[in-house]
SERO-4910 file (N, C-alpha, C, O; in steps of 0.05 Angstrom, whole numbers):
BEGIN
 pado doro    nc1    nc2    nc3   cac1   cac2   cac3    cc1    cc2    cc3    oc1    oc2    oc3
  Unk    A    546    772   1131    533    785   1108    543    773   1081    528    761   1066
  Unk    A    574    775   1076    582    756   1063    578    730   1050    586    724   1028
  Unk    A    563    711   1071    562    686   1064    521    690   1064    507    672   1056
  Unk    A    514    709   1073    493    710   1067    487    719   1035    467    712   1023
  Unk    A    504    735   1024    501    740    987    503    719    975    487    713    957
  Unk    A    530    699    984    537    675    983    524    656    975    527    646    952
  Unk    A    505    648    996    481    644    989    464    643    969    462    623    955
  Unk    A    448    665    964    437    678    955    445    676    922    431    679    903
  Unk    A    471    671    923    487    665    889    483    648    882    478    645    858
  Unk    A    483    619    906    487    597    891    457    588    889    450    571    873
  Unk    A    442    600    908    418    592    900    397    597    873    377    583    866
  Unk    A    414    634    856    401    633    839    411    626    824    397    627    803
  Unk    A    436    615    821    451    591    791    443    565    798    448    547    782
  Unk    A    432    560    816    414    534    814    388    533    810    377    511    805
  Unk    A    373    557    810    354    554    789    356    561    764    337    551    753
  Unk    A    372    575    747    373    583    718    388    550    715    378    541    695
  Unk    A    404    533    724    417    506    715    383    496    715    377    488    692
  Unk    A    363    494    733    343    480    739    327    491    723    313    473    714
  Unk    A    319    515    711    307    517    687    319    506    660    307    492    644
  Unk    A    345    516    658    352    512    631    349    479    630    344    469    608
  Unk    A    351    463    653    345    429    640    314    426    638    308    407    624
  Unk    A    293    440    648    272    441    643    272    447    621    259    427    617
  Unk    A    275    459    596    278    470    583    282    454    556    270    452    535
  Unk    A    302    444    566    315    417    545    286    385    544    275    371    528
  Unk    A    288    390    572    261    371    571    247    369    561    243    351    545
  Unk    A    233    391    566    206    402    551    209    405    516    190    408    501
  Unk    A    234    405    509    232    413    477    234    384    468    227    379    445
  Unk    A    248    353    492    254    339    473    225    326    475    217    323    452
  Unk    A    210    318    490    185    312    498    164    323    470    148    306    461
  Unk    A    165    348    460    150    360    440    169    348    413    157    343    392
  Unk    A    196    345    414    209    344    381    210    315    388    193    297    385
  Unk    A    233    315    399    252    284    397    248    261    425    264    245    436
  Unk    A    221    269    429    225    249    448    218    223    439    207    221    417
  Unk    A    225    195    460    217    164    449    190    161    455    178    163    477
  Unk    A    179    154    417    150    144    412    155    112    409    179    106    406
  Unk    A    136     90    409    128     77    396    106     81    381     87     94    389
  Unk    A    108     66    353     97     58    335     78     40    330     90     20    323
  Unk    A     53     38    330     40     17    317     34      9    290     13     17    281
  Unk    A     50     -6    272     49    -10    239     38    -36    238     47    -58    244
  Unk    A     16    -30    227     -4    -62    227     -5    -59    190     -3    -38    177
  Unk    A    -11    -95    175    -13    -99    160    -17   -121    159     -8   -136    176
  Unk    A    -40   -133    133    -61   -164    132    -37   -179    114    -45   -195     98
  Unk    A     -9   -174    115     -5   -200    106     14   -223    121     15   -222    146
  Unk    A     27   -238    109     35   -260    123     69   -248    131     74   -227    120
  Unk    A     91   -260    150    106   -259    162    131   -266    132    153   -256    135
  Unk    A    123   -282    107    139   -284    101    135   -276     70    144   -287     50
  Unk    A    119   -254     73    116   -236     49    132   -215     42    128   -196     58
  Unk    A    149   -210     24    160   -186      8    152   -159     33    165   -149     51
  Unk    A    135   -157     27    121   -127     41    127   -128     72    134   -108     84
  Unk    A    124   -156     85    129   -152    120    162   -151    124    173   -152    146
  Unk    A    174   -149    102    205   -159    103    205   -124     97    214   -110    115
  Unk    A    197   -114     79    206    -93     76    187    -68     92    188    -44     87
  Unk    A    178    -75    102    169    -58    126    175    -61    153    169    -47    172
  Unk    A    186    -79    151    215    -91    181    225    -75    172    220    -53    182
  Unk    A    244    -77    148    266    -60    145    266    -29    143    284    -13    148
  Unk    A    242    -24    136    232      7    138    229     18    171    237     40    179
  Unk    A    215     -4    185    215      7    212    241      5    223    249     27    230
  Unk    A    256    -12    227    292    -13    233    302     10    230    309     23    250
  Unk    A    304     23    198    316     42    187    311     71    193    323     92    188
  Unk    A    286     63    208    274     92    224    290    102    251    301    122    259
  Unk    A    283     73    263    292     74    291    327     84    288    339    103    299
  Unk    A    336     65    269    373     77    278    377    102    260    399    112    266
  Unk    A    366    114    244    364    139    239    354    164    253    365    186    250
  Unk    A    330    158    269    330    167    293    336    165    315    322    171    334
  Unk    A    358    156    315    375    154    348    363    137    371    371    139    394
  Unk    A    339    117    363    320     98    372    301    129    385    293    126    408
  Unk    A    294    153    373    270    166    388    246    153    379    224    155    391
  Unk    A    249    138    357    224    124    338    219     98    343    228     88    323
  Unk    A    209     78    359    211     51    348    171     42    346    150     53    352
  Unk    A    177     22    336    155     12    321    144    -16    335    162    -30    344
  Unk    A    122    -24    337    116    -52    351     97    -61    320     80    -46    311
  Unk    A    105    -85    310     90    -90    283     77   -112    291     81   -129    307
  Unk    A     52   -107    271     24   -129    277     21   -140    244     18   -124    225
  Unk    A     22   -159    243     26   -174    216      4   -190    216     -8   -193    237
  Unk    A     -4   -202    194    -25   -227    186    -56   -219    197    -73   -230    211
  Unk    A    -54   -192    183    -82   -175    192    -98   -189    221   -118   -203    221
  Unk    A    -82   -180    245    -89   -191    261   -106   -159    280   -116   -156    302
  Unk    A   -101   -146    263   -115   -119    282   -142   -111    255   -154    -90    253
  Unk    A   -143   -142    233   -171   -130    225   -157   -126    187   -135   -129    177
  Unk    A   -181   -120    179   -182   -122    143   -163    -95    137   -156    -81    156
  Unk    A   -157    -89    118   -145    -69    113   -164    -40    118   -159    -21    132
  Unk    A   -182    -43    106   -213    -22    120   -217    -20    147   -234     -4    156
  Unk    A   -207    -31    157   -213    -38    193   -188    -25    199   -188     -4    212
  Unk    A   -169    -34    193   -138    -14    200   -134     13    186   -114     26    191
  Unk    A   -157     26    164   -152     47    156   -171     62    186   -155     69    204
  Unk    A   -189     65    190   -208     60    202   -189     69    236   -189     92    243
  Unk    A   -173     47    254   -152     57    268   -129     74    262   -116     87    278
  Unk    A   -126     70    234   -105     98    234   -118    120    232   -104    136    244
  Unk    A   -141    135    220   -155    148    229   -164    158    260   -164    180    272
  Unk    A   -171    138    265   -173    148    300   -151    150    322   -156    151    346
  Unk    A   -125    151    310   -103    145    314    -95    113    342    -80    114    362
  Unk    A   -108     98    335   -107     69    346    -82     56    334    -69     38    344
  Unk    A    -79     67    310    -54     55    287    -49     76    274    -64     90    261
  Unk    A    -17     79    279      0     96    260      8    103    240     10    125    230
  Unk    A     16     68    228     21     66    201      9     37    190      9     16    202
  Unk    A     -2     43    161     -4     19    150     -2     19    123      2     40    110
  Unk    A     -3    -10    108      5    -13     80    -26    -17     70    -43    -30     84
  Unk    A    -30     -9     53    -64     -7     40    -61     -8     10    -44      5     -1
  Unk    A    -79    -25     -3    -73    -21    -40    -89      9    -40   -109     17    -28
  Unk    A    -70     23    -58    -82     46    -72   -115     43    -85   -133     60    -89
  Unk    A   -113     22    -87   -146     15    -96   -166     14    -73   -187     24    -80
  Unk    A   -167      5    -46   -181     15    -24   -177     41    -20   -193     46     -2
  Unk    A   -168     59    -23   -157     95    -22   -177    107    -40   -175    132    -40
  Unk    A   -196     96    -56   -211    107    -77   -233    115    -53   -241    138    -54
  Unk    A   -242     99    -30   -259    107    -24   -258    136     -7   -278    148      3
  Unk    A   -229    144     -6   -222    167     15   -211    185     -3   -201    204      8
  Unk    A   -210    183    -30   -199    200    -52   -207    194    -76   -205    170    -77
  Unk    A   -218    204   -104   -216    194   -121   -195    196   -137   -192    183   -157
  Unk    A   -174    220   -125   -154    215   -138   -138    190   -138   -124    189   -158
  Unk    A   -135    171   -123   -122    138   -121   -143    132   -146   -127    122   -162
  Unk    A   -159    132   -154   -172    110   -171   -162    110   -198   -169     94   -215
  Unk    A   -137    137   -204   -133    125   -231   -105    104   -233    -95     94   -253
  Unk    A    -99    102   -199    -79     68   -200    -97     44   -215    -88     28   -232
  Unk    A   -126     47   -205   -139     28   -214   -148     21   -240   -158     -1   -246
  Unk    A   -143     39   -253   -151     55   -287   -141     23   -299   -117     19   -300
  Unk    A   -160     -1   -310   -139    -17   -323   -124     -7   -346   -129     13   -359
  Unk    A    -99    -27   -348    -83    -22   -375    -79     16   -375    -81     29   -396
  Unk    A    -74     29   -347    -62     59   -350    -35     54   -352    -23     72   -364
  Unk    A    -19     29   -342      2     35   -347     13     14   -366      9    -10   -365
  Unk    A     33     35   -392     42      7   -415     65     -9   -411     71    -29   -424
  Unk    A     78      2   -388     99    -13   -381    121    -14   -345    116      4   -329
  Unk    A    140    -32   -339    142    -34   -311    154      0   -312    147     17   -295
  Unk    A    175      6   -336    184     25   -329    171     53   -333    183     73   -325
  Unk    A    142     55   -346    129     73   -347    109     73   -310     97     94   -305
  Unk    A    108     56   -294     97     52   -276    118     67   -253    112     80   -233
  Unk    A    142     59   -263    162     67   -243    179     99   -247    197    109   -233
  Unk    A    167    108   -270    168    137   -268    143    155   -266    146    180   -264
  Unk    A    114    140   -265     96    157   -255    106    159   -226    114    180   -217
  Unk    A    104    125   -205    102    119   -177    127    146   -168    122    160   -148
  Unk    A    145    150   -179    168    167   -165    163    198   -177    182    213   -174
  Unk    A    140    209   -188    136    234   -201    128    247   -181    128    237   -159
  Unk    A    117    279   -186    112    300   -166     84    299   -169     71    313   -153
  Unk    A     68    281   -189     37    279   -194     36    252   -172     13    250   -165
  Unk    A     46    238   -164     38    218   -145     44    238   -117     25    240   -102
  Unk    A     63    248   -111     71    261    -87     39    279    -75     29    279    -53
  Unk    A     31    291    -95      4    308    -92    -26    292    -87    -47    302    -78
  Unk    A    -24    268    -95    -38    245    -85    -37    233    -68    -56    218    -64
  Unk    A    -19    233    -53    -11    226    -25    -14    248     -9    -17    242     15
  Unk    A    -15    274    -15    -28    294      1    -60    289      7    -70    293     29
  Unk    A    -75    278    -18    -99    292    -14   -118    272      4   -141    275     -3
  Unk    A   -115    259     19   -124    244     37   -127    265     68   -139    258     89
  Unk    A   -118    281     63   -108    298     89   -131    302    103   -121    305    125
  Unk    A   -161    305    109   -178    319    109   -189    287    123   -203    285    143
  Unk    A   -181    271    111   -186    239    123   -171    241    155   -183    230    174
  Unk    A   -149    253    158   -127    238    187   -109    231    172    -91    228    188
  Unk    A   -101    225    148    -74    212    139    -61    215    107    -71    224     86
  Unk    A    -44    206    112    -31    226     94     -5    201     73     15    200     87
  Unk    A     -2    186     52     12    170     37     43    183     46     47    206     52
  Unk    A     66    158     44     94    165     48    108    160     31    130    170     26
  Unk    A     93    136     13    112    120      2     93    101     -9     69    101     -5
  Unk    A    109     79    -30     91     69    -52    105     33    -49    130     34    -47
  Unk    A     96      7    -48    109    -15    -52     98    -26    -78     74    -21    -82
  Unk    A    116    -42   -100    108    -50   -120     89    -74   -108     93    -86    -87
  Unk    A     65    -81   -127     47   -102   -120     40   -121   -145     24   -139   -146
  Unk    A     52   -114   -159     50   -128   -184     30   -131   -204      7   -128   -197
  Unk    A     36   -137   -232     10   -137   -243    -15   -149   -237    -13   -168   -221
  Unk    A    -36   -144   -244    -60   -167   -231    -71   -177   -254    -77   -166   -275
  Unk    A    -75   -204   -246    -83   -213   -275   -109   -231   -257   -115   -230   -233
  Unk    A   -119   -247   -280   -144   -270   -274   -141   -292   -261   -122   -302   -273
  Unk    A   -147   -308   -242   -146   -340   -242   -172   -347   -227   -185   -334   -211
  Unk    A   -175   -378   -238   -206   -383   -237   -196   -410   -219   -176   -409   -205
  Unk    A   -213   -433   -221   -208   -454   -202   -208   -474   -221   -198   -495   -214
  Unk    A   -223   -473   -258   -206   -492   -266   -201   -479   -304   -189   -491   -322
  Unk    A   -215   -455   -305   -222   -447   -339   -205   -423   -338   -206   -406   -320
  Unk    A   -186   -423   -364   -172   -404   -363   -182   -384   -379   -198   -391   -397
  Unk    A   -174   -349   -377   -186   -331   -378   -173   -318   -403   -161   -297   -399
  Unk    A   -175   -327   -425   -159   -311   -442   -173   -291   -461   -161   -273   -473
  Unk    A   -200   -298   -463   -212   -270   -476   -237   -258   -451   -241   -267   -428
  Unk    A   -248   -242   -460   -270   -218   -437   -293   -245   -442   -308   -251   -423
  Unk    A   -296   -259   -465   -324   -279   -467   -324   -300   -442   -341   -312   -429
  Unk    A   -301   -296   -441   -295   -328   -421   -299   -316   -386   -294   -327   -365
  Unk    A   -304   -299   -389   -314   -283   -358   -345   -281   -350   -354   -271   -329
  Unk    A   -362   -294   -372   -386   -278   -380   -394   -301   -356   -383   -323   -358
  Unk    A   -413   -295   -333   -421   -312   -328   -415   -312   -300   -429   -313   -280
  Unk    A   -373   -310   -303   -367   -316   -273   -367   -298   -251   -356   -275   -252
  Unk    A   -378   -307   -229   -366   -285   -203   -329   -282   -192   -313   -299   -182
  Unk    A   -328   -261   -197   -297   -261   -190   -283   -234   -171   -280   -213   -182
  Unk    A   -276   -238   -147   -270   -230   -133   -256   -205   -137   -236   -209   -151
  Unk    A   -258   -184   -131   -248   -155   -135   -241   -146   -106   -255   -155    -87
  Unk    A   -225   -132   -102   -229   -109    -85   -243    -86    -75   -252    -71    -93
  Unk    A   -247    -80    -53   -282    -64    -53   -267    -30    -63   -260    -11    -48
  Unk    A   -265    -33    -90   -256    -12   -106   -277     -7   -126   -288    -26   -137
  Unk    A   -287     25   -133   -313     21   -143   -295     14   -177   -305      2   -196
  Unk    A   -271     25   -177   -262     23   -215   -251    -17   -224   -250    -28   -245
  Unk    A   -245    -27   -193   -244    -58   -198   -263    -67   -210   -262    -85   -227
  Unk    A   -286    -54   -200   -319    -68   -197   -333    -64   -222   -351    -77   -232
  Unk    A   -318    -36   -233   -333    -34   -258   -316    -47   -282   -328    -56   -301
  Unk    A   -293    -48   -281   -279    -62   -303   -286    -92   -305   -291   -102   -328
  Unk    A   -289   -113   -274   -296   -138   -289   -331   -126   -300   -337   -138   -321
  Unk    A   -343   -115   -296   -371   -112   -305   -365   -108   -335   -373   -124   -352
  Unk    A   -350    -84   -341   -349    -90   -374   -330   -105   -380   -322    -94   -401
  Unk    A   -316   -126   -377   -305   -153   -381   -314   -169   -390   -304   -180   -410
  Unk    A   -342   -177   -376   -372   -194   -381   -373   -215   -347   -389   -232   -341
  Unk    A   -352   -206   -333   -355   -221   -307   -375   -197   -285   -379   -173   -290
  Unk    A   -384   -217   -259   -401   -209   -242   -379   -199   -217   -374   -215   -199
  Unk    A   -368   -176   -218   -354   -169   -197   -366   -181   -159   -390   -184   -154
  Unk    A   -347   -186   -139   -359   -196   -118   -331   -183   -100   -309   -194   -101
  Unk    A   -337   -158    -84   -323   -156    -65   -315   -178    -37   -330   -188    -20
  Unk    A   -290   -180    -39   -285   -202     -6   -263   -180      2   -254   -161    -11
  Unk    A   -259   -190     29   -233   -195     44   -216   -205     34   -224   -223     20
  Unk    A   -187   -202     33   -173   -216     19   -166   -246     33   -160   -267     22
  Unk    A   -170   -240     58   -172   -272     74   -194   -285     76   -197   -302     93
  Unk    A   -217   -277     54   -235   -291     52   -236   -311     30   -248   -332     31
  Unk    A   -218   -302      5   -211   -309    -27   -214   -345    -13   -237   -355    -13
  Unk    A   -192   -360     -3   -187   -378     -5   -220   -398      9   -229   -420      3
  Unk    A   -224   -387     19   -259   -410     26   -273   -408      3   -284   -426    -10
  Unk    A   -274   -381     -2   -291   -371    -22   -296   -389    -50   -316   -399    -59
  Unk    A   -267   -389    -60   -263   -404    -85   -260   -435    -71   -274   -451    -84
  Unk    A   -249   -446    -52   -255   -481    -47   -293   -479    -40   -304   -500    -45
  Unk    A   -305   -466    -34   -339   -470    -22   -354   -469    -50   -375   -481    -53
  Unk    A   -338   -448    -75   -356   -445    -95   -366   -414    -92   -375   -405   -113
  Unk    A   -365   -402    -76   -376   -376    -74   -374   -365    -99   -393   -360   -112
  Unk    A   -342   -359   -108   -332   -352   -118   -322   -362   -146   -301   -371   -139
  Unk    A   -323   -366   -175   -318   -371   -194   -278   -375   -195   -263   -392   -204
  Unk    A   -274   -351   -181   -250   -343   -190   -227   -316   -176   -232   -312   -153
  Unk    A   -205   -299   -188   -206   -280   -174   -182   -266   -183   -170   -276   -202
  Unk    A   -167   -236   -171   -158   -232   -195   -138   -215   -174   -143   -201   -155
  Unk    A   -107   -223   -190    -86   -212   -167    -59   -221   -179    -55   -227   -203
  Unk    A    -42   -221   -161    -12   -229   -175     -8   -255   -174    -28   -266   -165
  Unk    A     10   -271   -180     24   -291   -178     27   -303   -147     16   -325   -144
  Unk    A     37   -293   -128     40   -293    -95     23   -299    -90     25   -314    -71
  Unk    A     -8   -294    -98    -28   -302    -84    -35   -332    -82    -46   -344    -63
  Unk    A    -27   -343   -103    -24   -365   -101    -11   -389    -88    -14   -413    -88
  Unk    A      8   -370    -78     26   -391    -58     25   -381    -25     18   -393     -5
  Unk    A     36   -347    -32     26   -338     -2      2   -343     11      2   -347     35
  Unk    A    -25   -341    -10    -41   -339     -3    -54   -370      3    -73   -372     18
  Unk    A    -43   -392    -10    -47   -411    -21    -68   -423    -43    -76   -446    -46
  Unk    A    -74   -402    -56   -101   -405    -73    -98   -415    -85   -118   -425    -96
  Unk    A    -67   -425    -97    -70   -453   -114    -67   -475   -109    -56   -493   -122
  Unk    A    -77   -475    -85    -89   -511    -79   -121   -510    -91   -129   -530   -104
  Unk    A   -134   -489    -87   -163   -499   -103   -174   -473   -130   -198   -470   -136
  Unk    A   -153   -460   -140   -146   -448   -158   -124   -460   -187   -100   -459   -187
  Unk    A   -136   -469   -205   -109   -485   -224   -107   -475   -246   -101   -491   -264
  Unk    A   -111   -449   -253   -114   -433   -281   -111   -402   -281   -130   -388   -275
  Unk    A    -82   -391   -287    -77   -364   -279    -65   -349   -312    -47   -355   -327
  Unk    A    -86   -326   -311    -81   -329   -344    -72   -295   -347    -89   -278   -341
  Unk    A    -39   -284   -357    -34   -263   -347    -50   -241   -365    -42   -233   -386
  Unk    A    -73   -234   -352    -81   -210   -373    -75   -182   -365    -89   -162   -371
  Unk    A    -49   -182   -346    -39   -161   -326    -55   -138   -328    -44   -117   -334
  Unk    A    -79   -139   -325    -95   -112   -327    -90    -86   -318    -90    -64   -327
  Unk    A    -85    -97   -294    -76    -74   -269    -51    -79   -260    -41   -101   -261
  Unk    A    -39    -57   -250    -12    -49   -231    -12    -32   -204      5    -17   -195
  Unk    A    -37    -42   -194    -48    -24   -171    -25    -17   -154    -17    -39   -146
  Unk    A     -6      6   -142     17    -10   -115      4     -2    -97    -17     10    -97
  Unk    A     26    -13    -69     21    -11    -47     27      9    -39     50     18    -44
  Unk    A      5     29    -17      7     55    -13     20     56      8      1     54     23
  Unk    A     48     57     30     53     60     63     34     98     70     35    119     58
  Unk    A     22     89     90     -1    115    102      6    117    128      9     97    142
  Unk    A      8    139    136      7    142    167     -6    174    179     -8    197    171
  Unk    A    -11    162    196    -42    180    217    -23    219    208      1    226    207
  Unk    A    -45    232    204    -35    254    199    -26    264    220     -2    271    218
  Unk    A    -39    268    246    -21    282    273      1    268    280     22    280    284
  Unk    A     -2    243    282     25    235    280     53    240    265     75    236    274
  Unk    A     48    246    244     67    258    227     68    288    234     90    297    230
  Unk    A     48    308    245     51    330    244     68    336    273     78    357    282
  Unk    A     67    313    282     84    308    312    108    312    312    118    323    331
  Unk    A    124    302    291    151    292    286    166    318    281    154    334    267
  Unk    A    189    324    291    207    342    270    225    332    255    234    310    256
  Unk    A    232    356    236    239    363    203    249    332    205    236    314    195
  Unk    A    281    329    224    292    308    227    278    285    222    287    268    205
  Unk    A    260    281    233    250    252    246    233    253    217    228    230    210
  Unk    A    222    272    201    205    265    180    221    255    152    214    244    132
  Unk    A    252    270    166    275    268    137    277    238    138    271    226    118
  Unk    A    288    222    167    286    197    169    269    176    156    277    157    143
  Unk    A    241    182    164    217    170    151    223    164    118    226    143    105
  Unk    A    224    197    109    225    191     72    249    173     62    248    154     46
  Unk    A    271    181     75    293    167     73    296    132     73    307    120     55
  Unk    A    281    120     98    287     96    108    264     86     82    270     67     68
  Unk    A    234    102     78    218     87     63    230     88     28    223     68     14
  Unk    A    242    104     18    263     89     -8    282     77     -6    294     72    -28
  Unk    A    293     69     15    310     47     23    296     25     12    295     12     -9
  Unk    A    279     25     45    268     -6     32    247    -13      5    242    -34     -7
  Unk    A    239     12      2    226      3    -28    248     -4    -57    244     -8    -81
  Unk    A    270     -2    -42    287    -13    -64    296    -34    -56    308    -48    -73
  Unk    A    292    -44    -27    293    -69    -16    273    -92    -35    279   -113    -47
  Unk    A    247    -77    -31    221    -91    -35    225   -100    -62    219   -124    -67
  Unk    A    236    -79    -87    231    -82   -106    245   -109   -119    236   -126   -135
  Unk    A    280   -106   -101    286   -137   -103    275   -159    -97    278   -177   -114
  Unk    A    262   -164    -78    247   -180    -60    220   -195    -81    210   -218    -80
  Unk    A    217   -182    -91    184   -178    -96    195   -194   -120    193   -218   -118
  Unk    A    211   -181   -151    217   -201   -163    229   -225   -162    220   -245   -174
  Unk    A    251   -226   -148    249   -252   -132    228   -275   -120    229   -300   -121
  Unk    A    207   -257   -106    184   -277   -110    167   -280   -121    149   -291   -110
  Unk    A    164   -271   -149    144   -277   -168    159   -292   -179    143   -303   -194
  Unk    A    181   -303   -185    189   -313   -199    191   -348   -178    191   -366   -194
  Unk    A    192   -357   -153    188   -377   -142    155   -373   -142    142   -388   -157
  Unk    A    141   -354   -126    108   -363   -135    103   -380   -164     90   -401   -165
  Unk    A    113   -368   -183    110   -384   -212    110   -420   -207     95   -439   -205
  Unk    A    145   -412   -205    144   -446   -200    143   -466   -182    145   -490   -182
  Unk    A    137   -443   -163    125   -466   -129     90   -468   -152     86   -491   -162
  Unk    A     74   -449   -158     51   -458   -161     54   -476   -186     39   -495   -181
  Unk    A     63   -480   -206     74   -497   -225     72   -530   -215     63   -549   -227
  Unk    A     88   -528   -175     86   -556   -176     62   -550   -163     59   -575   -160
  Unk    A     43   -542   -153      6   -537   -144      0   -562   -160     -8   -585   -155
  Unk    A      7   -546   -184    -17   -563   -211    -29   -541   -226    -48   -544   -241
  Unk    A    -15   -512   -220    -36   -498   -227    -23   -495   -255      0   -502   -256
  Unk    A    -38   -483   -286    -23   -475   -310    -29   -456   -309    -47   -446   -295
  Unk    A    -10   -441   -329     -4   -401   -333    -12   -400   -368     -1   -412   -386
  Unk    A    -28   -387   -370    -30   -379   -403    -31   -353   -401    -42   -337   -385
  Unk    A    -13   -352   -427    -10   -322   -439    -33   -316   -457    -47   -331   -470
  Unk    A    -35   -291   -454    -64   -273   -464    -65   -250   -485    -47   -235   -478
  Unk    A    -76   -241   -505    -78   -238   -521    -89   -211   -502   -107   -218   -486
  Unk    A    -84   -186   -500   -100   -164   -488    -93   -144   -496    -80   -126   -485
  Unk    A   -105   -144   -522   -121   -123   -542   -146   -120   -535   -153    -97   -532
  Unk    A   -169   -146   -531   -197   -144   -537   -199   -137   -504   -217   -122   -495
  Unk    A   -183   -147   -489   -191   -132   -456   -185   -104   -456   -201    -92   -442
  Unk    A   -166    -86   -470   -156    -58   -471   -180    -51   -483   -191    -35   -468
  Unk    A   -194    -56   -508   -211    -50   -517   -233    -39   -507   -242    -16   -508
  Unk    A   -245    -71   -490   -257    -78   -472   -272    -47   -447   -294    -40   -441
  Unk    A   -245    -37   -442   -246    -23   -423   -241      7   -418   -240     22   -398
  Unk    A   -237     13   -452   -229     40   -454   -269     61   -443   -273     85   -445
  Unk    A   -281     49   -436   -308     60   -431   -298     74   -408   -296     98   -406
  Unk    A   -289     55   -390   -282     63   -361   -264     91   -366   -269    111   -353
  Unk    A   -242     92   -388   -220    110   -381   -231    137   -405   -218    153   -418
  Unk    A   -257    134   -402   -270    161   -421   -289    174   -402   -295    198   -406
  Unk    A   -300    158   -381   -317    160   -356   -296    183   -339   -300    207   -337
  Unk    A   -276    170   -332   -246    188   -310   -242    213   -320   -235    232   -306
  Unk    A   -248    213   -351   -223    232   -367   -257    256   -359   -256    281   -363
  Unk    A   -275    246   -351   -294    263   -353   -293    289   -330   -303    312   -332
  Unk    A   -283    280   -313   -271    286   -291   -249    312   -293   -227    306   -301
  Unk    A   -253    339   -287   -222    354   -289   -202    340   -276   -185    330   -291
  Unk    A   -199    337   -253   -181    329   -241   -162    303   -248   -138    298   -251
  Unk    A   -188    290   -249   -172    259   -258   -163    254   -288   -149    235   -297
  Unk    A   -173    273   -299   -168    276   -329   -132    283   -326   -116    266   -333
  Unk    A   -123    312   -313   -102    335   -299    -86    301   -300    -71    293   -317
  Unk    A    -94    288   -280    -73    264   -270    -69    248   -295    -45    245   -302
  Unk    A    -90    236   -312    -93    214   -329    -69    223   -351    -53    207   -362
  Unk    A    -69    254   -357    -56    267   -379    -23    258   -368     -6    245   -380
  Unk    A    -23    270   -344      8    271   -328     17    244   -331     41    243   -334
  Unk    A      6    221   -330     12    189   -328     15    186   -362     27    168   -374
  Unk    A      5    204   -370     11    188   -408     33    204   -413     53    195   -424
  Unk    A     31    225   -405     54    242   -415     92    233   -406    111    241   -419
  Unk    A     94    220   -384    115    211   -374    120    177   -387    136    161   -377
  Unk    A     98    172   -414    107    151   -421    115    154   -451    119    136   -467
  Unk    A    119    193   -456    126    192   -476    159    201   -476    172    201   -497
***
């Protein structure tokens, strides 16, 4: 009888041990269990942005105890940036880097990144990008699948043609020049006096050697990364824009994660955006003079008559409650 209770004991502390590890299972499977990552992005392997989104995905994984790791697809090889918004939506892709200016079409709140000449300076740019009015713009995508984490500098954007440099709005009259399929890109070269022409950004370089294209309008990097100044030789800074780079990732996926694993995320992504921000000046400053030996020349620009130019557009936005709410919050942090 004895060894029959006996029994009977050890058999039911071997199921409460055999629940309670079920138990643990089951919670780390829902919180902390190991995901991979898919983080796709159209640019090249030895761009600013793929260096600092290595380092962002790294900083994830050993912050999360490797429950996080990431498999990265670089040199838009899973498709245009529209094509990878598109999989992170259907959750095919997790995370990606997107200009705030393709985001117009899934928010109009992103379009006042696009607002030319909204911002008067790097450091007025870098206390909107870190404010609680950008944080609420990165919410409002939600309703899309995805949801903004984080911001990479992308630099000013200015003009360059293939041989006429662009120093007043007259000298546009005429040309087709490549935009981003952003509707506030599209309307600013229109009142410029240029013929806006959405591409791919891996289309720019045929485009402008075939003639398609007049010209086109972006940072310094494009010219070397991209190599546009082999048949681009005239880059003229009328820094219109300061569009940055938005990091986005799939909303269930994030709603997946716990507290932990989301503290990690914000954490690792101002890491490396202070990575990037080194990085990035550092290479505008070799783009300059790698494209220098191209052949290409840099003229400085006179951009009063472009500010001018374009205050139509930023009376159009202000028409808007909302975007007005934002437009006010971005002037006010430059006083």
């Amino acid at each position: 009888m004895k060894k029959l209770v006996l029994f009977f004991c050890i058999l039911a502390l071997g199921l409460l041990v055999a629940c309670g590890s079920n138990s643990e299972g089951n919670g780390e499977a829902e919180g902390e269990g190991t995901q991979e990552l898919r983080l796709a992005h159209n640019l090249s392997e030895d761009h600013p942005i793929h260096t600092a989104l290595t380092s962002f995905a790294e900083a994830v994984e050993d912050k999360t105890n490797g429950t996080i790791t990431f498999e990265i697809f670089s040199n838009g090889v899973l498709g245009s940036e529209s094509e990878v918004l598109e999989q992170l939506q259907n959750g095919s892709v997790d995370i990606t880097k997107v200009s705030a200016g393709a985001l117009e079409t899934f928010s109009d709140e992103y379009s006042v990144f696009s607002l030319p000449y909204i911002f008067t300076s790097d450091e007025h740019y870098r206390n909107v990008m870190e404010s609680e009015i950008v944080q609420e713009i990165y919410q409002s995508t939600e309703a899309n699948d995805f949801i903004g984490l984080s911001y990479f500098d992308s630099g000013a954007r200015s003009f360059y043609t293939k041989d006429t440099p662009i120093e007043t709005p007259e000298d546009l009259e005429g040309m087709l020049i490549r935009v981003m399929d952003s509707r506030t890109a599209i309307e600013m070269v229109r009142l410029l006096g240029g013929t806006p022409t959405p591409l791919a950004y891996g289309e720019i370089y045929t485009a402008l050697q075939q003639g398609v294209i007049d010209g086109a309008e972006s940072n310094p990097t494009a010219l070397t990364t991209g190599q546009h100044g082999e048949v681009s030789k005239a880059f003229s800074y009328s820094e219109h824009t300061n569009i940055p780079d938005i990091v986005v990732i799939n909303k269930g996926k994030w709603e997946s994660f716990t507290d932990n694993q989301r503290q990690a995320f914000l954490d690792a992504a101002d890491e490396s955006r202070v990575e990037h921000t080194e990085l990035w000046n550092q290479a505008l400053e070799e783009a300059v003079k790698d494209a220098e030996e191209m052949g290409v020349q840099f003229y400085e620009v006179n951009k009063e008559p472009f500010i001018e130019a374009v205050q139509p557009l930023h009376e159009e936005y202000s028409q808007d409650e909302r975007l007005a709410e934002i437009i006010d919050a971005i002037n006010e942090l430059n006083q």
